[in-house]
C-alpha positions in Angstrom: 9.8 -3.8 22.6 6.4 -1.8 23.0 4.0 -5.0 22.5 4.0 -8.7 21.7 2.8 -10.8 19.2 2.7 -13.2 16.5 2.1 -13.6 13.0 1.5 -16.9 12.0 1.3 -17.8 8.2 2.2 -20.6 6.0 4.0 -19.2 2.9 3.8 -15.5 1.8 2.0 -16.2 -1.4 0.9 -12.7 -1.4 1.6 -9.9 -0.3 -0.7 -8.5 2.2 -0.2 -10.7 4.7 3.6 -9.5 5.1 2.5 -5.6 4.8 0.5 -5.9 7.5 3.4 -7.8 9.6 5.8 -5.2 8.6 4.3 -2.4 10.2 3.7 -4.0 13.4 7.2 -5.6 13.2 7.8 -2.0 13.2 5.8 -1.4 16.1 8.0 -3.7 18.0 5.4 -6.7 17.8 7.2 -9.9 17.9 6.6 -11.5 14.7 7.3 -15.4 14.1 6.8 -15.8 9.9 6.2 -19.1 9.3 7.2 -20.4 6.2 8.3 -24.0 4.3 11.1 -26.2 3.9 12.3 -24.3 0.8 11.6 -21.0 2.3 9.1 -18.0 0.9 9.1 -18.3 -2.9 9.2 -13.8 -2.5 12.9 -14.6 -1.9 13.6 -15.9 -4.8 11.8 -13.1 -7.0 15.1 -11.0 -7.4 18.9 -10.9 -5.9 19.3 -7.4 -6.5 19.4 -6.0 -2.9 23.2 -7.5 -1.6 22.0 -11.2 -2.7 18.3 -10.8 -1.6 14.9 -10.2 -3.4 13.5 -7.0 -3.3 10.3 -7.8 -2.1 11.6 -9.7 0.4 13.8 -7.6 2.1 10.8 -4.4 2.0 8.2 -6.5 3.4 10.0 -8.6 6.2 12.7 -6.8 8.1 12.1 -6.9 11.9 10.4 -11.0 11.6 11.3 -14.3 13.1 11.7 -17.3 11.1 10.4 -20.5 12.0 9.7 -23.6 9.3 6.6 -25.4 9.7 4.2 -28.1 8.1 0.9 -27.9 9.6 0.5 -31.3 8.0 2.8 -32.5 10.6 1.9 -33.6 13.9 4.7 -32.5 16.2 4.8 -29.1 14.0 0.5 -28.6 14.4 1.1 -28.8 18.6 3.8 -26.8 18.3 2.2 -23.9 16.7 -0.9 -24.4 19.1 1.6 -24.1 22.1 2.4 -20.8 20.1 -0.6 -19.6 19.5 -1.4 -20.1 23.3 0.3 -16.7 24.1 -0.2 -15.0 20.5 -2.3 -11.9 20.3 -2.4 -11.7 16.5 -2.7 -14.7 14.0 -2.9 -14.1 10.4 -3.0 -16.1 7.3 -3.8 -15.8 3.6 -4.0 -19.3 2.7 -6.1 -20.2 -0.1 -10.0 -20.9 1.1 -10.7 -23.7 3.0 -7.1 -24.6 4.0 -6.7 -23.2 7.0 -9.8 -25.0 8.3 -8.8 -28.3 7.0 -5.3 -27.9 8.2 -7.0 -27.4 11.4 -5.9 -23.8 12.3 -9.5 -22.1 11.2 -10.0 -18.5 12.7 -13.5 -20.1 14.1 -11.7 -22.9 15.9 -8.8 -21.1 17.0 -11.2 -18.1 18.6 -13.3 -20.6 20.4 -9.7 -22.1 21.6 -8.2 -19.1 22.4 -10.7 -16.0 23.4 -8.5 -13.9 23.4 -7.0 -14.2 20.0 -7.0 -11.6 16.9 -7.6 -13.6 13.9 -7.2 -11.6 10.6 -8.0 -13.7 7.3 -6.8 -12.3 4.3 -8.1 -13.5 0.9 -8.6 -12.4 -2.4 -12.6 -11.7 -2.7 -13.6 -12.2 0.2 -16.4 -14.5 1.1 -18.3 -14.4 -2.0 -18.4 -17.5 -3.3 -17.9 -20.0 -7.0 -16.3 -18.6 -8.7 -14.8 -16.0 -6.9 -13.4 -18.5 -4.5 -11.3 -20.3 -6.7 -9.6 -18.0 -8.3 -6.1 -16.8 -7.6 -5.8 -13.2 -6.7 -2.5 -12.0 -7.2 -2.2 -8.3 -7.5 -2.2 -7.3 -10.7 -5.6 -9.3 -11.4 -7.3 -7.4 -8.7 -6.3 -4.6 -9.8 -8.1 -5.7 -13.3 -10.9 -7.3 -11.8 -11.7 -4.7 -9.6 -12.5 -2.0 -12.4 -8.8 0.1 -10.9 -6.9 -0.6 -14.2 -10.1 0.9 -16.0 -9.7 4.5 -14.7 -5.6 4.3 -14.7 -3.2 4.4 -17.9 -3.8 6.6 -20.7 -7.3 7.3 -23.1 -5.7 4.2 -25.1 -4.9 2.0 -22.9 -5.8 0.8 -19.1 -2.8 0.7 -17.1 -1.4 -1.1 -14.0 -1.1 0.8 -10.8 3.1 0.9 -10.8 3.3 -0.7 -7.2 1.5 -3.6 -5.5 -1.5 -1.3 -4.9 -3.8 -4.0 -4.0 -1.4 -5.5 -1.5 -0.2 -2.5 0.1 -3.3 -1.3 0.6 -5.4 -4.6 2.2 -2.2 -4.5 4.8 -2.5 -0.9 5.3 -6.6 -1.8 6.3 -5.5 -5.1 8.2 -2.7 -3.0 10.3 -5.5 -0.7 10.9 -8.2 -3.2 12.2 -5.5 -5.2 14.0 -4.8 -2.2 15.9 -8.2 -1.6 16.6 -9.0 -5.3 18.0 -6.6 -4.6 20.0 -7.9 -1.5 21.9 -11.5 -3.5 22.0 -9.2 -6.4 23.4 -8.2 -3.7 26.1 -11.9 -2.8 27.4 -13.5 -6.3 26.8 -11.5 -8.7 27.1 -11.6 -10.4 24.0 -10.4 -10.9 20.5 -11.8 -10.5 17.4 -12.4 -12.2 13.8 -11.0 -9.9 11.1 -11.8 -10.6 7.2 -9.9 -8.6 4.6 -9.8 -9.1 1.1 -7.7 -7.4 -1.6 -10.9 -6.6 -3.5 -12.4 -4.7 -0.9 -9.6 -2.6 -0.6 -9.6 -2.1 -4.3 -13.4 -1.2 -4.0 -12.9 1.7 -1.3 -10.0 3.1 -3.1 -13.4 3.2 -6.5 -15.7 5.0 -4.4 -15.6 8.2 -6.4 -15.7 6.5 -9.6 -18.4 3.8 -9.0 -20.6 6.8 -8.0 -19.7 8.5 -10.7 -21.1 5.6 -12.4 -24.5 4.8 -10.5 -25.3 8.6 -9.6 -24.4 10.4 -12.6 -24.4 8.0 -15.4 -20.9 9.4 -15.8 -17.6 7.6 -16.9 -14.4 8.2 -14.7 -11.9 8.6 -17.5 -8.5 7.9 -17.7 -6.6 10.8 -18.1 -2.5 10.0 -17.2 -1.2 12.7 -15.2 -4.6 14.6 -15.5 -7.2 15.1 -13.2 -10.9 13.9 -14.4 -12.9 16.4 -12.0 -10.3 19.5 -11.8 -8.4 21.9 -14.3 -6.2 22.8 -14.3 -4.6 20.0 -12.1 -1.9 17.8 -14.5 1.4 18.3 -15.9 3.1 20.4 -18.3 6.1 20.0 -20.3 8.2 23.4 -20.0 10.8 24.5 -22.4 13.7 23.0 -20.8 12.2 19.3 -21.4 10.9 18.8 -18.0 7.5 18.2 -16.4 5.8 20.1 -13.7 2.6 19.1 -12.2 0.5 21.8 -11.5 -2.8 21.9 -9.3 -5.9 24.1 -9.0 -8.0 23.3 -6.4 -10.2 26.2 -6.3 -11.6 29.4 -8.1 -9.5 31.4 -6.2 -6.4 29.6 -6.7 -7.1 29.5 -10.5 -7.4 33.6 -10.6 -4.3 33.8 -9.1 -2.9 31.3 -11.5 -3.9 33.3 -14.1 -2.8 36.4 -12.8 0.4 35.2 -11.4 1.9 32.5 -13.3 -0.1 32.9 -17.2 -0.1 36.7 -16.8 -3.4 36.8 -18.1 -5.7 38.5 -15.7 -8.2 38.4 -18.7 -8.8 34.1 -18.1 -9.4 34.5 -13.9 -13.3 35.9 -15.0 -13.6 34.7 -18.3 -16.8 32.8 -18.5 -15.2 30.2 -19.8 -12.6 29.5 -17.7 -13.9 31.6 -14.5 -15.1 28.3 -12.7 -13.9 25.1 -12.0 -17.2 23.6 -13.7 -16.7 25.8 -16.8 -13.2 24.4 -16.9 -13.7 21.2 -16.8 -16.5 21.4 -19.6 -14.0 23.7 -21.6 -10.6 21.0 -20.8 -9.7 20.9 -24.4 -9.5 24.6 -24.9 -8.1 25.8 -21.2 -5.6 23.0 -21.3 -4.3 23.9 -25.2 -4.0 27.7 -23.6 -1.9 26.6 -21.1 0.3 24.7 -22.7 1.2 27.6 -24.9 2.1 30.0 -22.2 3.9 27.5 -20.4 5.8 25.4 -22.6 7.3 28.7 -23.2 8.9 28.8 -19.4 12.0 27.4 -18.1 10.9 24.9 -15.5 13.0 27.4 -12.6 11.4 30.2 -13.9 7.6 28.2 -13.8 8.2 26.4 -10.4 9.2 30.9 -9.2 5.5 31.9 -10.3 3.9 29.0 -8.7 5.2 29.7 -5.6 4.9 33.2 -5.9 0.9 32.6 -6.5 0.8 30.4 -3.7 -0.4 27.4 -6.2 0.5 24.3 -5.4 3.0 22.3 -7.6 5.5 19.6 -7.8 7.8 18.0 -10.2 7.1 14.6 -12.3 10.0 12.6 -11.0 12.0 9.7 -11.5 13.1 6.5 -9.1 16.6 8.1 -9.5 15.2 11.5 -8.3 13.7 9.6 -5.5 16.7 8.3 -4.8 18.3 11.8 -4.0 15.4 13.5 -3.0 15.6 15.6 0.1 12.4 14.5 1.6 13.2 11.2 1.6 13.7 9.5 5.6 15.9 6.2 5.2 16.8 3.6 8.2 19.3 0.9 7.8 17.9 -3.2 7.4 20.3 -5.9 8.3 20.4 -8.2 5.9 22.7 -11.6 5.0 25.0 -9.8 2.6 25.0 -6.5 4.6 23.2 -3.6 5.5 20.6 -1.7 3.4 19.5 2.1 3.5 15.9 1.2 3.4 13.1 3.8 2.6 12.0 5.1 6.4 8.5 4.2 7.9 5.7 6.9 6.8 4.8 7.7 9.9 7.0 8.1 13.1 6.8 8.9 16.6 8.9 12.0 17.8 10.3 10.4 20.8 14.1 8.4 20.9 14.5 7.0 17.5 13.6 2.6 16.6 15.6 -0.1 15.6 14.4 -2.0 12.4 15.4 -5.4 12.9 17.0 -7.4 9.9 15.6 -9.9 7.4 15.6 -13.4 8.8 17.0 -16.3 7.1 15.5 -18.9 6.8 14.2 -20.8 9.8 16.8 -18.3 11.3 15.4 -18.7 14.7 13.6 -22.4 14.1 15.7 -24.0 16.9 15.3 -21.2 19.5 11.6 -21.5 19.1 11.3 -24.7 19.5 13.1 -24.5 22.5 11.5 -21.7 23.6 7.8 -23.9 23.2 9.0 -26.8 24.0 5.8 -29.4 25.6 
């Protein structure tokens, strides 16, 4: 293993939390998840992957188990002994109950200097009645404005994956690591706040200055882009779907050139700029799905490449599935092993081990041994 370290949380009522675990699980971190009695309620959300959920199994290969009640004595020093020679502690618990339970990140930094302390919540620390409310992800994604700008002009639309938790444990990897590195120079650790709002926020940026700068509203749009055109799909003649993308003036002329063989629309006024294009949507767009729904999607995906304008098919989980650029690795699990989707990003060096899913309380005893008074 490259590094050590430990995650310590309660129940995986969310899941950021077990995002950000994953990647460092990854890593090669040593990762104790603690959970109840009756286990992480995400393993009971499905059976579909040889007997276990999903979720589950994505968010938690590589972890240790270890049940815990921080409203037990003997199980409160325990942890502490734990948390003695952690690096990383994270929790999600609702607000306040870490700090009652007695495992605040305050406390614990003051305890232990040298501890990372990452708290994960759902608005962060704004207050009634932001601080009550639940924040699974699909309300974030609501609440934060995300479901306004995604879906079509009827209807808002959910994101189709946990965006909200993804993302937070995508930051909270990313500020872990870099607590670390200060850790490295100074000395000491650091208290990191995350909150699945605020990642939902960054990921507005354009939008909400759309709004405040321009007085503008960021529509939604399906598989179209707001700001460029053409950048969206189109159905071909053969019934399938072929995103196609614009970035530039130059890339439109030789769109038109190329794949509409229409030299005529690459200085049009009208359609010469991506400004004038944008302005002009209804009537570009209605031109190019004439000439194209006329193409075979073969013949379509030739002249694209032959203009050097970028392009890509609007796939299903079954393509996926089959899909040559797809990297898998194999996750041990009770009923067997699993071709798992591969880690985004990898080292090219000798390849990693992805440790299995734990049972639970899987390695309780061997803990407790192991931080024994």
């Amino acid at each position: 293993r490259r590094w050590g370290g430990l995650w310590g949380f309660r129940g995986a009522r969310r899941g950021a939390a077990p995002s950000l675990w994953a990647r460092l699980a990854d890593a090669g971190a040593r990762v104790i998840k603690l959970e109840r009695r009756e286990g992480d309620f995400a393993r009971g959300y499905d059976n579909y992957v040889r007997g276990s959920s999903t979720y589950f199994v994505y968010l938690n290969r590589g972890k240790q188990s270890l049940v815990i009640d921080i409203k037990d004595e003997d199980d409160c020093a325990l942890l502490h002994r734990i948390l003695a020679s952690a690096d990383v502690w994270v929790q999600n618990l609702a607000p306040g109950a870490a700090e009652r339970a007695g495992f605040g990140s305050a406390d614990l930094r003051a305890r232990y200097p040298r501890l990372i302390t990452v708290d994960i919540s759902g608005y962060g620390e704004t207050g009634p009645p932001y601080d009550r409310m639940k924040a699974y992800d699909m309300l974030v994604q609501a609440e934060s404005g995300v479901a306004s700008v995604t879906g079509s002009e009827a209807e808002p639309g959910r994101i189709g994956v946990s965006a909200c938790d993804i993302a937070t444990g995508m930051f909270s990897h990313a500020a872990v690591l870099e607590a670390l590195i200060k850790r490295g120079i100074d000395g000491k650790g650091s208290a990191i706040k995350a909150s699945l709002f605020a990642s939902m926020a960054d990921w507005m940026s354009a939008p909400l200055m759309w709004h405040e700068y321009a007085g503008r509203v960021w529509p939604r749009m399906a598989l179209r882009h707001p700001a460029l055109v053409p950048y969206g799909a189109f159905e071909t003649s053969d019934g399938h779907r072929v995103m196609i993308a614009c970035q530039n003036d130059r890339e439109w002329r030789r769109f038109a050139e190329t794949v509409l063989e229409r030299p005529d629309l690459a200085t049009a006024p009208e359609y010469a700029t991506q400004v004038a294009r944008v302005e002009n949507r209804d009537e570009v767009e209605a031109v190019l799905e004439g000439i194209l729904g006329a193409l075979d999607r073969e013949t379509l995906r030739a002249r694209l490449a032959a203009a050097d304008v970028a392009f890509g098919s609007v796939n299903t989980v079954a393509d996926l599935s089959e899909h040559p650029a797809l990297r898998r690795v194999e996750i041990g699990t009770p009923g067997g092993p699993v071709s798992h989707v591969a880690p985004a990003v990898y080292f090219d060096e000798e390849p990693r081990e992805y440790g299995p899913i734990p049972e639970v309380d899987e390695h309780g005893a061997r803990i407790r041994e192991e931080f024994s008074p």
